[in-house]
N, C-alpha and C positions, 0 to 999 in steps of 0.2 A: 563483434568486430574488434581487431586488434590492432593496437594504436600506431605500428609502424607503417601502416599502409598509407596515408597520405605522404611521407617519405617517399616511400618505395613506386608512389604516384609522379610525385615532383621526377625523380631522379628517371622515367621511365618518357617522360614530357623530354626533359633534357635530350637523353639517348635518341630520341625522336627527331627533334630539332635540330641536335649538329649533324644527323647522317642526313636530312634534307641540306644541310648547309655544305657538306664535307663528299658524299657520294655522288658518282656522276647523275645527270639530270634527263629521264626518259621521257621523252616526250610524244604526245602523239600527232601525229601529221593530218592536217586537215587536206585529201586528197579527194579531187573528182574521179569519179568510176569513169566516168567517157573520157577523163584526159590520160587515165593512166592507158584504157584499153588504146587509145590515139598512139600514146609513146610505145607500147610494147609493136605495136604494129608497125611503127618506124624502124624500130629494135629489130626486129624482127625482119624485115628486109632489106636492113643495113648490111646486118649480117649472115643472109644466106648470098646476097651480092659481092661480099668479101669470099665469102666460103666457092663460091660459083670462081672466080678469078683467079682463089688460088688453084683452084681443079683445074682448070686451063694451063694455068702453068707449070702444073706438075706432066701433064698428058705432054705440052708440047718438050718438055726438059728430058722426060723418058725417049720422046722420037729423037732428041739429038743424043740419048746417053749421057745426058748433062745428070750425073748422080746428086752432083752437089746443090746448082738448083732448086733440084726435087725435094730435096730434106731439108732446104731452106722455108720452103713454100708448107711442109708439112708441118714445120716448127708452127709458122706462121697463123696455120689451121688452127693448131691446139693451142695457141693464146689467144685466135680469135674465140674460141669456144670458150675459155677463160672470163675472159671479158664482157663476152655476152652476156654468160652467168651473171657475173655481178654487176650487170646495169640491170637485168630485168630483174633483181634482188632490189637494186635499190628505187625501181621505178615502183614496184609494189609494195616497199616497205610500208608500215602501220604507224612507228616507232622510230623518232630517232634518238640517240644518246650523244646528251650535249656533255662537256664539263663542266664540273660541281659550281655550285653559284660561287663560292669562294676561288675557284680558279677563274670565271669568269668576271669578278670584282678584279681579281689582279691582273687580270686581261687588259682589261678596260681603263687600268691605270696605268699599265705600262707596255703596250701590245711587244714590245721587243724584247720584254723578259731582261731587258739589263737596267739595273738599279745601282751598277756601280758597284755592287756588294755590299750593300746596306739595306736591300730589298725596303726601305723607306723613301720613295719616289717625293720631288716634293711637287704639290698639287699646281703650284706654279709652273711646271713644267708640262700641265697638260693644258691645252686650250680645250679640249671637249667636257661640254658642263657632266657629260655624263665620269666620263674621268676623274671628274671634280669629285661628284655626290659619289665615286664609290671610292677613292679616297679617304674622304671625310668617315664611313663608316669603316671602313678597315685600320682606322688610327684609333673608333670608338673600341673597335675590338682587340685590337692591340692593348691597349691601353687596360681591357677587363681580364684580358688573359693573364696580362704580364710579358709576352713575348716581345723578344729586344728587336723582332723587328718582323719585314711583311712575309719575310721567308717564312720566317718560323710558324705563321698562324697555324697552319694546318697540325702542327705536330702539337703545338700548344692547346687548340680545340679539342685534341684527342681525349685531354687527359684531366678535361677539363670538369669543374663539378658544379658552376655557378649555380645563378637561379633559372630556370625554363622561360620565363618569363623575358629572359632576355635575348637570350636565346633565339624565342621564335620570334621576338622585336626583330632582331639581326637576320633573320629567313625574309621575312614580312617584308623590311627596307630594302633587303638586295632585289629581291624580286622586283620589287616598286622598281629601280635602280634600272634593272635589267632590261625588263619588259613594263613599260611605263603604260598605265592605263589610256584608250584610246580619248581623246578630249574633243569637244564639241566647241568651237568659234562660236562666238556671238556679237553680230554685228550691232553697235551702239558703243556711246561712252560710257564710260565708269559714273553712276552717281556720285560716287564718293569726290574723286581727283578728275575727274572731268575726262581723262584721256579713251581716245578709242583705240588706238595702234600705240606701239612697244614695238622699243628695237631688243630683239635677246636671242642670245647664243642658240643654236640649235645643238640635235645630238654631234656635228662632227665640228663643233666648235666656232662654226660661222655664225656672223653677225647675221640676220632676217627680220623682216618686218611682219607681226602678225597684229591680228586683233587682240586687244587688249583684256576682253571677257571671255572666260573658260569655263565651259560646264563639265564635267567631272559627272561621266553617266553610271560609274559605279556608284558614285556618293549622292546624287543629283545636288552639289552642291557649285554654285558657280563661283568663283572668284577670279578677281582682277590682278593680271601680271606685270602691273604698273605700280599701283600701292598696297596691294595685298588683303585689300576687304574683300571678306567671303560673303554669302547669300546661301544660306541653310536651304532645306527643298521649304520649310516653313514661312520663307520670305521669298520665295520664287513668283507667286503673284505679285507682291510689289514691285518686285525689279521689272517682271515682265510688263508692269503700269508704265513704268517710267522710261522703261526704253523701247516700247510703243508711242508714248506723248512724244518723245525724241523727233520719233521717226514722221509723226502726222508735222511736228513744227518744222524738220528738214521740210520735207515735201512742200508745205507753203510757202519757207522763204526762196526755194525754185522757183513757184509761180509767181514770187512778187517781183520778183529779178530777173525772169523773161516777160511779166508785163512793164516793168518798167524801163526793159532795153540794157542790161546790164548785162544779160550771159551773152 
């Protein structure tokens, strides 16, 4: 075995990582077979009902000599048939192609694409927490690159030779970013800080009230988004102790408070 090949490893991990970072994003579409055959079957009598109307009105445009009419109506035909095409293309498609997660970071921080000419947004300018967190990681990568600024990343990334290692960090957290794992509520307070509900920004920046406990079913790890104590899946039966006793001492202090004429 000859010694350049863990090199030629790392630098192949890289090439890996920025074309997930830097090439557009294909995805596949989760689609029902009876909603698609539903749509194409609407599609499909939408437009023989358009096709059927313009025929009408070609036949009656011919009894009056109305030339002009007629090749209106035929125009007509042939971009309905057009259009038809590509709805039942895209009512079947498999795949869609999104932009690259690095155009969708800059998306996300500045959906109007104007930066002033400085392509460095400042994060105070977005109220979306998601805006925020992809912010925050586009100034880490600025920052690793060297590029004087958010314009440049992509030309920066090209040429770039760091470690892989950070690379796929920087895949890893956009993704997180992007498409954030779906999270499980858990009703109960925090052991720790006591709280049950939290007021925090959602994705379009608004203020909302949720439950305070978050289980995280990729991680099975729960933590609170009030003071930030986690619960490993190794301490899930405890938590799950204590915020069952919660729930039996709720329940009693109901019964003592309608026996005693208080609710």
């Amino acid at each position: 075995m000859t010694q350049p090949q863990p090199a030629a490893s790392a630098e192949l991990r890289t090439e890996v990582a920025l074309a997930q970072l830097l090439d557009p994003v294909r995805e596949e579409l989760d689609r029902d077979p009876d909603d698609i055959k539903a749509q194409l079957r609407t599609e499909d009598r939408d437009y023989l009902d358009q096709i059927g109307r313009h025929a009408i009105t070609i036949r009656d445009a011919a009894d009056r000599n109305d030339v002009a009419t007629a090749e209106r109506a035929r125009v007509a035909i042939t971009q309905a048939a057009q259009r038809h095409g590509h709805r039942r293309a895209a009512i079947t498609a498999t795949h869609a192609e999104l932009p690259s997660l690095l155009d969708q970071l800059l998306a996300a921080v500045d959906p109007s694409s104007d930066t002033g000419g400085t392509g460095s947004a400042s994060p105070a300018a977005h109220r979306s927490a998601l805006g925020i967190a992809a912010f925050d990681l586009l100034r880490a990568i600025q920052r690793a690159t060297g590029a004087p600024d958010h314009t440049h990343l992509d030309h920066a990334l090209r040429g770039w030779t760091g470690d892989p290692a950070t690379v796929e960090e920087w895949v890893s957290k956009a993704r997180g970013i992007l498409s954030p794992a779906k999270r499980w509520a858990m009703p109960g307070r925090c052991p720790n800080c006591g709280r049950g509900t939290v007021h925090v920004p959602d994705s379009t920046g608004e203020t909302v009230r949720r439950l305070a406990l978050e289980l995280d079913p990729s991680t099975a790890e729960t933590h609170c988004l009030n003071c930030g104590t986690s619960w490993p899946p190794a301490r899930a039966r405890q938590l799950e102790a204590v915020l069952r006793q919660q729930q039996e001492e709720d329940a009693a202090a109901r019964r003592h408070a309608v026996r005693d004429g208080t609710r």
